[in-house]
C-alpha positions, 0 to 999 in steps of 0.5 A: 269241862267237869274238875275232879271236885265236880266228879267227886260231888257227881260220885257222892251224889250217886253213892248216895243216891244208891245207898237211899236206893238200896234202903228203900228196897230194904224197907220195901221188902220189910214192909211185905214180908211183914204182910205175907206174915200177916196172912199167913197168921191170918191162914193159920187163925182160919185153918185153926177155926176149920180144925175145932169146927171139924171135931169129927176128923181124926187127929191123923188126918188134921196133922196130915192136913196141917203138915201138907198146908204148911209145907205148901205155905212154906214152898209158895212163900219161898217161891214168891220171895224168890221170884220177888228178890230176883226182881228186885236184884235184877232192877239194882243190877240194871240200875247200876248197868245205866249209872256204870255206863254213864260215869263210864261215859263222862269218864272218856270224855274227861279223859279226853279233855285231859289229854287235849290239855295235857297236849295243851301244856307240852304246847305251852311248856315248849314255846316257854323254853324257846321264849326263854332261850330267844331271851339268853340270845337276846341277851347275850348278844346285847352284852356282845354288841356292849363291848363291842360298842365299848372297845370301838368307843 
């Protein structure tokens, strides 16, 4: 049978364990998107070679063309960043499905032990009140039987 201190230490560790969880896909996140940053100054410092070896093009059709590559960067990005979040939510949110799950488990059967000690303890508490009433019988009649013993005597 698991005491509270036990549930309280499984709690800490989970909340910990949690917390390195949520820090790690921080850091995760962090790490990749300072590499799409990376590419995309890489794409740019491409696009920008392009723009000065096509010197022919006229300055309306380089902004167009940089203007339409931007907004494609931008919506692509923003596309994969959300599809990367969502999974990234949906695998937390998982993850913390199985661990409400388990401590909803571990919670019913503490909560059962509970009750079958509480009933314990109603068991115990009324054999001690009928002890203790046998006991101010007992008691009573060995003072009964005393005078008694001591009027015939």
């Amino acid at each position: 049978m698991l005491e509270t201190k036990d549930l309280q230490a499984i709690r800490g560790i989970l909340k910990e364990e949690l917390a390195e969880t949520k820090d790690e896909l921080r850091a995760e996140f962090k790490q990749e998107l300072s590499a799409a940053k990376d590419e995309l100054r890489q794409e740019i410092a491409a696009t920008k070679d392009e723009l000065r070896q096509e010197i022919a093009a006229t300055k309306d059709e380089l902004r167009q063309e940089i203007s339409t590559a931007k907004d494609e960067l931008r919506t692509e990005l923003r596309t994969e960043f959300r599809h990367e979040l969502t999974e990234s939510e949906n695998m937390i949110l998982e993850y913390v499905e199985r661990v409400h799950d388990d401590f909803n488990e571990r919670f019913s059967v503490l909560q059962e032990s509970m009750n079958e000690l509480k009933r314990q303890m109603n068991a115990v508490r009324l054999s001690q009140d009928s002890i203790d009433y046998l006991l101010k019988r007992t008691k009573s009649l060995d003072q009964r039987v005393s005078r008694l013993e001591t009027r015939m005597a």
